[in-house]
KEZA-419348 format. One line per 4 residues: their letters; for each residue x, y negated, z of N, C-alpha, C. Coordinates in steps of 0.2 Angstrom, whole numbers. Example, Ala and Ser with C-alpha at 12.3 -4.5 7.8 and 13.67 -1.06 7.14 Angstrom:
REM KEZA-419348
AS = 66 28 39 62 22 39 66 16 39  64 11 35 68 5 36 64 0 39 .
This chain:
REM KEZA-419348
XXXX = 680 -462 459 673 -464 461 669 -457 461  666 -456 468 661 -449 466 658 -452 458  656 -443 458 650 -444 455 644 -444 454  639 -447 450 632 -448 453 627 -442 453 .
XXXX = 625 -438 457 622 -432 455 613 -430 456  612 -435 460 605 -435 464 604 -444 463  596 -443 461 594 -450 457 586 -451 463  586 -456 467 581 -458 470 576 -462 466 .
XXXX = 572 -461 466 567 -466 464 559 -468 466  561 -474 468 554 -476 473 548 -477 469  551 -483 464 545 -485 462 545 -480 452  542 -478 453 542 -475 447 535 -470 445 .
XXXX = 537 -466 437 530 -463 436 529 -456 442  533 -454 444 533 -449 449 538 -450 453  536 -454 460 543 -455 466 546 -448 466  552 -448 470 556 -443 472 563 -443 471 .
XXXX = 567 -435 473 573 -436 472 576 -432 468  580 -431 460 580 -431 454 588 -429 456  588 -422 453 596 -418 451 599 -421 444  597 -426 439 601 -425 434 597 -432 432 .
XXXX = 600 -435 424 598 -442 423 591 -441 417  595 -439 414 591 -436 408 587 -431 408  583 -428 404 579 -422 402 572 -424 406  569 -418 403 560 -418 403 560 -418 412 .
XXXX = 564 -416 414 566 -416 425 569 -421 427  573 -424 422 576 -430 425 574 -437 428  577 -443 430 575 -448 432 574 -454 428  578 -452 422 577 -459 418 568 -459 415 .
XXXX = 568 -453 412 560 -452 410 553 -455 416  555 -453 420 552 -457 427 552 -466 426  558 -468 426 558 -475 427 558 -479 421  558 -474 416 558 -478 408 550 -483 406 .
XXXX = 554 -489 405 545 -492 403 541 -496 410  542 -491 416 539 -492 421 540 -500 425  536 -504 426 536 -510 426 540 -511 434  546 -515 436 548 -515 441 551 -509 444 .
XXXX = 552 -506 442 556 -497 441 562 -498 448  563 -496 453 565 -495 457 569 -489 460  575 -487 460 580 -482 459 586 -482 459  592 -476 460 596 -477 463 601 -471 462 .
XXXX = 606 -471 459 611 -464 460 614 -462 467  616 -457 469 621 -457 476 623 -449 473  629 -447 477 636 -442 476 631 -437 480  627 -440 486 625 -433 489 618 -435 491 .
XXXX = 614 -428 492 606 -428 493 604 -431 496  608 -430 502 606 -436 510 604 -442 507  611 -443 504 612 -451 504 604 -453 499  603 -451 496 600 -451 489 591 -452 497 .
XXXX = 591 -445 499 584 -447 503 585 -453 507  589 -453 512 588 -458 515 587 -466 513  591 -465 508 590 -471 504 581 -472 503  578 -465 500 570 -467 498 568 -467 503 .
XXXX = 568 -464 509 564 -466 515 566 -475 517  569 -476 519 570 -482 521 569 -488 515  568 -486 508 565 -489 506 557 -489 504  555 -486 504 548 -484 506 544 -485 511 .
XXXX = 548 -485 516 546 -487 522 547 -497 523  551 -497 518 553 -504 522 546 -509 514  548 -505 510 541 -508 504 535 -508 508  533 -503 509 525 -502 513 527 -507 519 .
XXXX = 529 -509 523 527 -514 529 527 -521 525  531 -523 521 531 -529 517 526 -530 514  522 -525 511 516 -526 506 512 -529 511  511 -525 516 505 -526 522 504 -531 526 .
XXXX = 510 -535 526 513 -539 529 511 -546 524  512 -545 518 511 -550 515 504 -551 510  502 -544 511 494 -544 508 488 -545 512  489 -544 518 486 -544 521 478 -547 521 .
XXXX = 482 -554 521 476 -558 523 472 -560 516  473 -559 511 471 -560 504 466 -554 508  467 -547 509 464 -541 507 458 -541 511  461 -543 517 455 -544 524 449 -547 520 .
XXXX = 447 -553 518 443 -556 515 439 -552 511  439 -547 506 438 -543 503 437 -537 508  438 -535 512 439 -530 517 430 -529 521  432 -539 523 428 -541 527 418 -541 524 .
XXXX = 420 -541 513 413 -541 511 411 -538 510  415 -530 509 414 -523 510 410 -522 514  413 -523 521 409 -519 527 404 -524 528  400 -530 524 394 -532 527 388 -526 523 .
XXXX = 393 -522 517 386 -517 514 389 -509 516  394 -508 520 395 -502 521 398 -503 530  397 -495 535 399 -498 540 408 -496 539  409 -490 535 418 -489 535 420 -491 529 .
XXXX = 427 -493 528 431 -494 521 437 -490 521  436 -483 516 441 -480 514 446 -479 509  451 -481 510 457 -479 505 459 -473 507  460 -470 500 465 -462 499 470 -461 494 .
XXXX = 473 -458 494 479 -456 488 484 -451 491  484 -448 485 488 -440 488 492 -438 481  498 -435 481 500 -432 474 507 -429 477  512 -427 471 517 -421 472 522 -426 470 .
XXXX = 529 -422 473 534 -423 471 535 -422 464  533 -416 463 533 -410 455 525 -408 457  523 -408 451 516 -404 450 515 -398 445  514 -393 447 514 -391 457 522 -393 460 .
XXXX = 521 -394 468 527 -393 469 525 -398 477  531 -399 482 527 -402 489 522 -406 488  519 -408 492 512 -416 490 509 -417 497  508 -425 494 506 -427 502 501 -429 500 .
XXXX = 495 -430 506 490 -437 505 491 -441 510  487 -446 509 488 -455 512 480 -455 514  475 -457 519 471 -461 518 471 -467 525  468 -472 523 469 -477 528 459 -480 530 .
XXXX = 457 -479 536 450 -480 537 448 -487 541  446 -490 540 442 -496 541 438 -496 545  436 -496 551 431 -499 555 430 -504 560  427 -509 558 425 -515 561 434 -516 562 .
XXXX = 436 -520 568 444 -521 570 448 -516 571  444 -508 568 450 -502 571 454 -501 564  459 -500 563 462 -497 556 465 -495 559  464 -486 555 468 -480 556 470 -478 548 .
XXXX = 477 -476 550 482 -473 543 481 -463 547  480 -459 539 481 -454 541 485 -451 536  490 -444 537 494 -441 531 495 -434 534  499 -433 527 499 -424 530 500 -422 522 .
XXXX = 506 -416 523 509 -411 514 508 -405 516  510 -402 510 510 -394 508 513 -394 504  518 -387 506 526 -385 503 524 -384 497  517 -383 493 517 -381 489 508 -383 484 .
XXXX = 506 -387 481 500 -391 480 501 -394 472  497 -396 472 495 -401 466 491 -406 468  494 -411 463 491 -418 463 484 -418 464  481 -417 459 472 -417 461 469 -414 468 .
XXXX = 474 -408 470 471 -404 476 473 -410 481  479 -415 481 483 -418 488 476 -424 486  474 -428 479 468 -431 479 462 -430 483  460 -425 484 455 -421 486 455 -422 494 .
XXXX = 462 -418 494 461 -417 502 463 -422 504  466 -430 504 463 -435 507 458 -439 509  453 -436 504 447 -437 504 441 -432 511  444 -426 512 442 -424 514 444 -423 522 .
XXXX = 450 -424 524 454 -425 529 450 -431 533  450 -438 530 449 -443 531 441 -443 534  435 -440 531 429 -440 530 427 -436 536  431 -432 538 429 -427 544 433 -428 549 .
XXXX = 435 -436 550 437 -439 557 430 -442 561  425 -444 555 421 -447 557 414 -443 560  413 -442 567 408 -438 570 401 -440 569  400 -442 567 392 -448 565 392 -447 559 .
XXXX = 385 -449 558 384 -452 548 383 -459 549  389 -459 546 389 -468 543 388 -468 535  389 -475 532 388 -476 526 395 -478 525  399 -477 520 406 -478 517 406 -480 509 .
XXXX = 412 -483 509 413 -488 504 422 -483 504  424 -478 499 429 -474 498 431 -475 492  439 -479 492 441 -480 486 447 -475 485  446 -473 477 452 -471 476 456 -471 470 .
XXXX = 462 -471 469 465 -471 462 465 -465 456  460 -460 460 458 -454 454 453 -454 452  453 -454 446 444 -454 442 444 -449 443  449 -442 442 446 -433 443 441 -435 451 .
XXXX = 444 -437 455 439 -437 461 433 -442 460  433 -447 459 428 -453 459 425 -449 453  424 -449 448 421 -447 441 419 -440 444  421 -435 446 418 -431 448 412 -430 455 .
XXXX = 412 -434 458 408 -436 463 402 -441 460  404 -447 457 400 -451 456 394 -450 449  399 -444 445 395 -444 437 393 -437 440  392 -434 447 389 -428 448 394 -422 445 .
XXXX = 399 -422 442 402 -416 439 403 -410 444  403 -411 452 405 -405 454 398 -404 458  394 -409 458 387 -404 461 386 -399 453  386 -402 447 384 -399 442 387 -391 442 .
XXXX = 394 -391 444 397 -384 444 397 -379 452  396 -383 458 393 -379 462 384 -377 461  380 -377 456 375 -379 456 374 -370 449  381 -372 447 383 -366 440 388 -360 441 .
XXXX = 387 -360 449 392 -353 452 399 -357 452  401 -363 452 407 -364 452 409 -364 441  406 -365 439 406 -364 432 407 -371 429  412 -374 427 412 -380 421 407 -380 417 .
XXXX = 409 -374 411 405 -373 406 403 -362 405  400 -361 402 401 -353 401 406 -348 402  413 -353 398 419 -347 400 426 -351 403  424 -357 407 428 -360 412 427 -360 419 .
XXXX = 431 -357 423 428 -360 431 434 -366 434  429 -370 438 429 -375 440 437 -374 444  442 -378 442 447 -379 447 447 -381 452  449 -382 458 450 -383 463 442 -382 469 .
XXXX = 438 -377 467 432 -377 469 430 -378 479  436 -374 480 436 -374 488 437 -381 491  442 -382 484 440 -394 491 435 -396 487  431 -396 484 426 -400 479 421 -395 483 .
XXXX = 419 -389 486 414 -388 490 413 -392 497  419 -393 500 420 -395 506 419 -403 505  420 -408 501 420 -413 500 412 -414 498  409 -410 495 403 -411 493 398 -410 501 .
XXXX = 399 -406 503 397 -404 509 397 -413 515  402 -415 513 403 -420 519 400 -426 515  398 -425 509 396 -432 505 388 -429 507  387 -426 510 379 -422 511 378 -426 518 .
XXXX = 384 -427 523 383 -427 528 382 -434 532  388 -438 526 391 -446 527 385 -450 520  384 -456 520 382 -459 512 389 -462 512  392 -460 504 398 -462 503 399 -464 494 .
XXXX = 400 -470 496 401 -472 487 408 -473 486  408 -470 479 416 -470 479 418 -475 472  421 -478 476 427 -481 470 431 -481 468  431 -482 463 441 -485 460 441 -488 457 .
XXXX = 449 -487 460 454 -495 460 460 -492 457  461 -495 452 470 -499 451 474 -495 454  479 -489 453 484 -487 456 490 -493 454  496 -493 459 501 -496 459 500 -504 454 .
XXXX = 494 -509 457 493 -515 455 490 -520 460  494 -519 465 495 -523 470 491 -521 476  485 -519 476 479 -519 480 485 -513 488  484 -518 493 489 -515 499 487 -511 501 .
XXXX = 482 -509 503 479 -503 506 479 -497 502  478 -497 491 482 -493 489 489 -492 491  492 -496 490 500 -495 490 503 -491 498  498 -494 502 498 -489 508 499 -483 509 .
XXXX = 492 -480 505 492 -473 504 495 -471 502  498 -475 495 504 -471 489 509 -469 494  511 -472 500 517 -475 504 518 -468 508  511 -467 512 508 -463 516 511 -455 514 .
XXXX = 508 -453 508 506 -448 504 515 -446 502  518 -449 499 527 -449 498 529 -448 502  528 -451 510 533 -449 516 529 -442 516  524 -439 517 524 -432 520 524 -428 515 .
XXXX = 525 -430 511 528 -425 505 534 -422 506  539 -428 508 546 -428 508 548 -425 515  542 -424 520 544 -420 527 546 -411 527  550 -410 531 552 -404 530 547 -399 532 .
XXXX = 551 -393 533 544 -390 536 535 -388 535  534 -391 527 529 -391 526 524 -387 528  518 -385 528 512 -381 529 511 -377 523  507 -371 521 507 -370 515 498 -371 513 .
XXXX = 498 -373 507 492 -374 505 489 -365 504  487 -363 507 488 -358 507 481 -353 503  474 -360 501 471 -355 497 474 -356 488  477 -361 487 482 -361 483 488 -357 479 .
XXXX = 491 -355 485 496 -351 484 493 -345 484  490 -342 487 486 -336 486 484 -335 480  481 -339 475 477 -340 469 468 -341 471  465 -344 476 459 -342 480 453 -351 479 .
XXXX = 457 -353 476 455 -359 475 449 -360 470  447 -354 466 440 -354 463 435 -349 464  430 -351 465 424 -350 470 420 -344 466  422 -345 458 414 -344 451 417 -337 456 .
């Protein structure tokens, strides 16, 4: 019997695909605890991907499929106080390491899913940029209702923390500057343009149009060919 060298894991603290079982990089540490832990060894990488694709793909149309109409209803009380409903979610393979975003936009009977990765990002930057990807599909100022599963984004928009630091040169506090400044100007900019209140929601607890995103953000992660995050890799990413 081969043996098992490469560990996929769907549903876990960090999806992807795992060279060993054990240690601080391993896949047990991943699925340990984690409720519903879904994973899988294979002899070789392929096998190991394609396995996560097809199961990721095949998880995300079930959820949508069978949440659907529970969620519409909810969808539907949203948009009598907001004219769009957005969902987002972005993170890494490794952090740093590839990263996708997911957002899925609501408009009266049109729903559009968007995604997109970089060879090379961090989880709060792939947060960010689905927020910001998403927001500047829309050519009009509407009012929006944007949910997401990071308080770093939500908390930082809602309790004001990143006007307060583009307000202080890009400055947290006197001898911190603000991380990821160049997506929090740009976001900030578009929150100037659109009325957008943001919420969060519950990562990985059912809510479909989160799991969507999760769904979204993982496959482009795992695309080959990445783009490169490139004020990132540079080191360009703070403004102070």
């Amino acid at each position: 019997m081969a043996k098992k060298k490469y560990y996929a894991v769907v549903r876990g603290n960090t999806p992807g695909i795992y060279t060993q079982w054990f240690g601080s990089d391993g896949a047990e540490i991943q699925v340990r605890g984690f409720p519903n832990a879904l994973y899988k060894g294979f002899a070789t990488r392929k096998d190991a991907e394609d396995w996560f694709q097809n199961s990721v793909t095949t998880r995300a149309a079930q959820k949508r499929k069978q949440a659907r109409p529970a969620d519409a209803d909810s969808v539907t009380d949203a948009l009598s106080e907001s004219d769009v409903i957005i969902y987002t979610d972005g993170g890494c393979m490794r952090n740093p390491g590839p990263g996708g975003y997911g957002a899925v936009l609501i408009h009266g009977e049109n729903r559009e899913e968007l995604s997109g990765g970089f060879r090379l990002t961090t989880n709060n930057r792939m947060e960010l940029m689905a927020c910001i990807v998403v927001l500047r599909t829309l050519p009009k100022h509407y009012s929006i209702a944007l949910h997401s599963d990071s308080k770093y984004v939500v908390n930082g928009i809602s309790k004001g923390w990143a006007k307060r630091w583009r307000s202080n040169n890009w400055m947290r506090n006197k001898t911190e500057a603000a991380e990821n400044a160049d997506l929090w100007d740009q976001l900030l900019d578009l929150c100037e343009f659109h009325k957008v209140t943001f919420i969060w929601v519950k990562g990985h607890a059912g809510n479909p149009e989160n799991e969507c995103c999760d769904q979204l953000a993982t496959q482009a992660a795992l695309q080959d060919d990445l783009p490169p995050d490139t004020p990132y890799e540079k080191g360009e990413t703070m403004l102070a």
